[in-house]
C-alpha positions in Angstrom: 24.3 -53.1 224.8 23.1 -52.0 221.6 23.9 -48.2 220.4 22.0 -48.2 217.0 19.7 -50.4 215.7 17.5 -50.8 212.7 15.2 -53.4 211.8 13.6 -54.4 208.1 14.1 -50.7 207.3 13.3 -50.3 203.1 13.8 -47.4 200.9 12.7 -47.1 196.9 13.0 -44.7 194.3 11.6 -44.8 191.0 10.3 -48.4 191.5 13.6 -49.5 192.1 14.5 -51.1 195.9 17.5 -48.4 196.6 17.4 -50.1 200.6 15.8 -53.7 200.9 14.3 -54.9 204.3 17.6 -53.8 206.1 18.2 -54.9 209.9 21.4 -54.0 211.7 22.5 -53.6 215.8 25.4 -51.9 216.3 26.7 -52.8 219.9 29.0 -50.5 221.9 32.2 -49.9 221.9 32.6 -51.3 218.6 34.1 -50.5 214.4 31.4 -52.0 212.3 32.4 -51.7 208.4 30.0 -50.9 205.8 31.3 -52.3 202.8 30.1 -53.1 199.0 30.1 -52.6 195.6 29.1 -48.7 194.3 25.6 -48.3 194.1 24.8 -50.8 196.9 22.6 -48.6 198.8 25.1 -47.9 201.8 25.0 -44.3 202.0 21.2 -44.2 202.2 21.3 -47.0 204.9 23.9 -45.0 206.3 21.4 -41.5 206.0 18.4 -43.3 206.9 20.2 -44.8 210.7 21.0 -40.9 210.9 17.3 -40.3 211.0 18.4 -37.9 207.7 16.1 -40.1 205.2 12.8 -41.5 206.6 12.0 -45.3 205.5 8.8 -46.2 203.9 8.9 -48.9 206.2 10.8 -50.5 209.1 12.6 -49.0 212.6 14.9 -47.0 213.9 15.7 -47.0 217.6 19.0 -44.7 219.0 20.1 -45.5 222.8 16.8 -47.2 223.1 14.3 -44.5 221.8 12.5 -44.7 218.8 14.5 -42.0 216.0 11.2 -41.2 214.7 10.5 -39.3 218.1 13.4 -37.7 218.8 13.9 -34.1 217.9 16.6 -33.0 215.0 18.7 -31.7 218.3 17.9 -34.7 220.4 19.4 -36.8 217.7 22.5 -34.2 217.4 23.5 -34.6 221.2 23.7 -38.7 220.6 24.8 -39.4 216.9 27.8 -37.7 214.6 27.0 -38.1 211.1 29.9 -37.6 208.6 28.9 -37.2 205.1 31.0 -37.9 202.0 30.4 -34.8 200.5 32.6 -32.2 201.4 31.4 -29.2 203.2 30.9 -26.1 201.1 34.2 -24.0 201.8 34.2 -21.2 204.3 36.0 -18.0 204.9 35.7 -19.2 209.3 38.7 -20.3 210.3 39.4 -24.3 210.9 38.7 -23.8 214.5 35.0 -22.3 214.5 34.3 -24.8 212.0 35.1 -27.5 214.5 33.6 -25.4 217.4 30.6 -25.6 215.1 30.4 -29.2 216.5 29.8 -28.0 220.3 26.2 -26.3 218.9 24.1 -29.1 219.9 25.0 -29.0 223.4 23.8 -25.2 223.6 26.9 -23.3 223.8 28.1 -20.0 222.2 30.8 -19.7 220.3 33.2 -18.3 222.8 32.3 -21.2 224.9 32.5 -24.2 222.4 36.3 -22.4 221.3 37.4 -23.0 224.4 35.9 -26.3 225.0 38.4 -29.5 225.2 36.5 -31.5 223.3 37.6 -29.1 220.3 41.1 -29.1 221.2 41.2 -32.5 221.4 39.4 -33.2 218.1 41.9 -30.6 216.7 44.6 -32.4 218.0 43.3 -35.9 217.4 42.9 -35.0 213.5 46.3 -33.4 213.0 44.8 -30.0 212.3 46.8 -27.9 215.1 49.0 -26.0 212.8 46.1 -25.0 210.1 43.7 -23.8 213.5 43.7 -20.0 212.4 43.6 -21.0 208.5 40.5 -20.1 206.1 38.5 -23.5 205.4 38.4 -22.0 201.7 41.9 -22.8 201.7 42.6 -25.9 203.1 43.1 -29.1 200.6 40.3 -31.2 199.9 42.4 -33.7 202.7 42.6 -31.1 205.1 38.7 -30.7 204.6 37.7 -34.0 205.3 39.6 -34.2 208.4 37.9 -30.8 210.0 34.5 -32.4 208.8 35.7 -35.2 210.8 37.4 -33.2 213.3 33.7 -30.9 213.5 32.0 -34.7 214.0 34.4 -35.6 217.4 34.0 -32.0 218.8 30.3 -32.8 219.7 31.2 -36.2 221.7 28.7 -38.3 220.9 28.3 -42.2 221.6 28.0 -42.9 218.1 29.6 -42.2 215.0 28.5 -42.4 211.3 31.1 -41.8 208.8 30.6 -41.9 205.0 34.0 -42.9 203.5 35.8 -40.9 205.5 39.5 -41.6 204.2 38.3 -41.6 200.7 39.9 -38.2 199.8 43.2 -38.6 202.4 47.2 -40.1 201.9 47.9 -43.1 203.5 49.5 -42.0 206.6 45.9 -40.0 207.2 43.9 -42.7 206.5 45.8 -45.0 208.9 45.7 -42.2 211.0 41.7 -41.9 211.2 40.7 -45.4 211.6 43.8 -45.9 214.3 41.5 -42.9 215.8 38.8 -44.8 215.4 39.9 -47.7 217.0 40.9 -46.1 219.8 37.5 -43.9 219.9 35.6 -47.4 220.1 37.9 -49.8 222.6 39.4 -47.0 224.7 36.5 -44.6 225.5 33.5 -46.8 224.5 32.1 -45.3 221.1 30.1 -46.3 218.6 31.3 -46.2 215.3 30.0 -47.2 211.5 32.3 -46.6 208.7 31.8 -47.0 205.3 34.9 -48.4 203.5 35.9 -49.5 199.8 39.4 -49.8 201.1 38.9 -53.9 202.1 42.5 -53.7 203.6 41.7 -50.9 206.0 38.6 -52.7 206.4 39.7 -55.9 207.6 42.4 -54.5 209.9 40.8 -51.7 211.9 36.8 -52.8 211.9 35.9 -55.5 214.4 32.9 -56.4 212.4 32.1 -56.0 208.6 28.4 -55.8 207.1 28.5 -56.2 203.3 25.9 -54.6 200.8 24.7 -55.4 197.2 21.7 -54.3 195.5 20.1 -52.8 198.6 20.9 -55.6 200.9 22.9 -56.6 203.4 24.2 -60.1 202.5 26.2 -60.9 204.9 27.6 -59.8 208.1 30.2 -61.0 211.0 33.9 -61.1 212.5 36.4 -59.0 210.2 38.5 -61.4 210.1 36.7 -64.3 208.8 33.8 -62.5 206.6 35.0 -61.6 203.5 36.4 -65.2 201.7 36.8 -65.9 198.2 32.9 -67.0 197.8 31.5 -63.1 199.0 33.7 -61.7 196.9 32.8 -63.6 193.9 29.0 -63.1 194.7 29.6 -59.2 196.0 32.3 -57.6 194.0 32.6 -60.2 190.9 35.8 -60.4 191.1 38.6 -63.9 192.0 40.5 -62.4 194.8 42.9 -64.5 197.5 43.0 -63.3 201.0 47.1 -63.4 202.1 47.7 -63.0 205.6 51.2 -60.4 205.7 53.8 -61.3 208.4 54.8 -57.6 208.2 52.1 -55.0 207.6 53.6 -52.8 205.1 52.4 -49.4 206.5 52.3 -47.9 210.2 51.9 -44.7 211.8 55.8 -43.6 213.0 
């Protein structure tokens, strides 16, 4: 069953082809990796499957309905989108940002506080300690997780996330896409990542779509996808895939 899909979706600016004829289905219960070179076009595939960018041409259907129909809140209730800019810092605490999550589902702010989707999303990001803290000052780490922990609290089937470990350690980023692995095989989500970090890529994403000049080149298992040939054509660069018989990092 297909979550997301988009078919032959195209985007220019300036003359120049910024998303090419672009067709992707992301199934349930599934991490599919965005990956590619900067400048590739993913983040305004990524903003156009949030229906946040209209195409000049192609489609966009979420659980079935065409995104072009559906209401800014409709789309809300059924897709987290995680952008890779930070959010502007507040004087709220962490926790109302997060709560700030629970708004499309029509509840106050007493209400969404108190609602376990916010604890958990708390909890599942690491955040419990820093609850009562001022976003304004909170590391640019500690951001991105509330932005991500803001995106859980509204428990949505699908997930978009713009680079989400981009500005976190390495214990957090193992941390986040552990989460969303479990997000995806445990409780059925939906989630699209975008990723230049081809190790966390090819261990945590089931599936990997791969990007260059607008277009997606290539796409299938993890595992297999990204061989000397892509990365020659995608990333110019000689690389050698090793297969470790320890994986150097893990969450204690």
């Amino acid at each position: 069953m297909s979550i997301l899909r988009v078919q032959d979706v195209g985007l220019s600016r300036n003359g120049h082809k910024v998303v090419n004829a672009a067709s992707l289905t992301l199934p349930k219960g599934r991490v599919v990796g965005l990956v590619g070179p900067n400048g590739a076009g993913k983040t305004t595939l990524l903003r156009i499957m949030a229906g946040l960018q209209k195409p000049e041409c192609g489609h966009v259907w979420l659980c079935g309905q065409d995104m072009a129909q559906l209401s800014p809140l409709q789309r809300a209730r059924q897709l987290a989108f995680l952008p890779q800019e930070a959010e502007k810092p507040s004087l709220m605490p962490l926790m109302a940002v997060v709560a700030l999550g629970r708004l499309p589902h029509g509840q106050t702010h007493a209400q969404a506080a108190n609602h376990p989707a916010v604890t958990h999303a708390i909890e599942a990001t690491g955040l419990q300690a820093l609850q009562q803290r001022p976003a304004r000052y909170l590391s640019g780490g500690e951001r991105a997780r509330m932005a991500l922990a803001r995106a859980l609290a509204t428990d949505t089937p699908c997930i978009l996330a713009d680079e989400p470990v981009a500005a976190l350690d390495p214990a957090h980023a193992l941390g986040v896409m552990h989460l969303f692995a479990n997000l995806a095989h445990q409780h059925g989500k939906t989630i699209l990542v975008v990723l230049h970090d081809l190790s966390l890529a090819t261990r945590f994403c089931d599936e990997l779509v791969i990007m260059r000049d607008g277009a997606i080149v290539t796409q299938g298992p993890a595992g297999t996808v990204l061989d000397d040939t892509i990365m020659r054509t995608v990333y110019q660069v000689y690389a050698k895939r090793v297969e470790a018989a320890v994986i150097p990092w893990s969450l204690c």
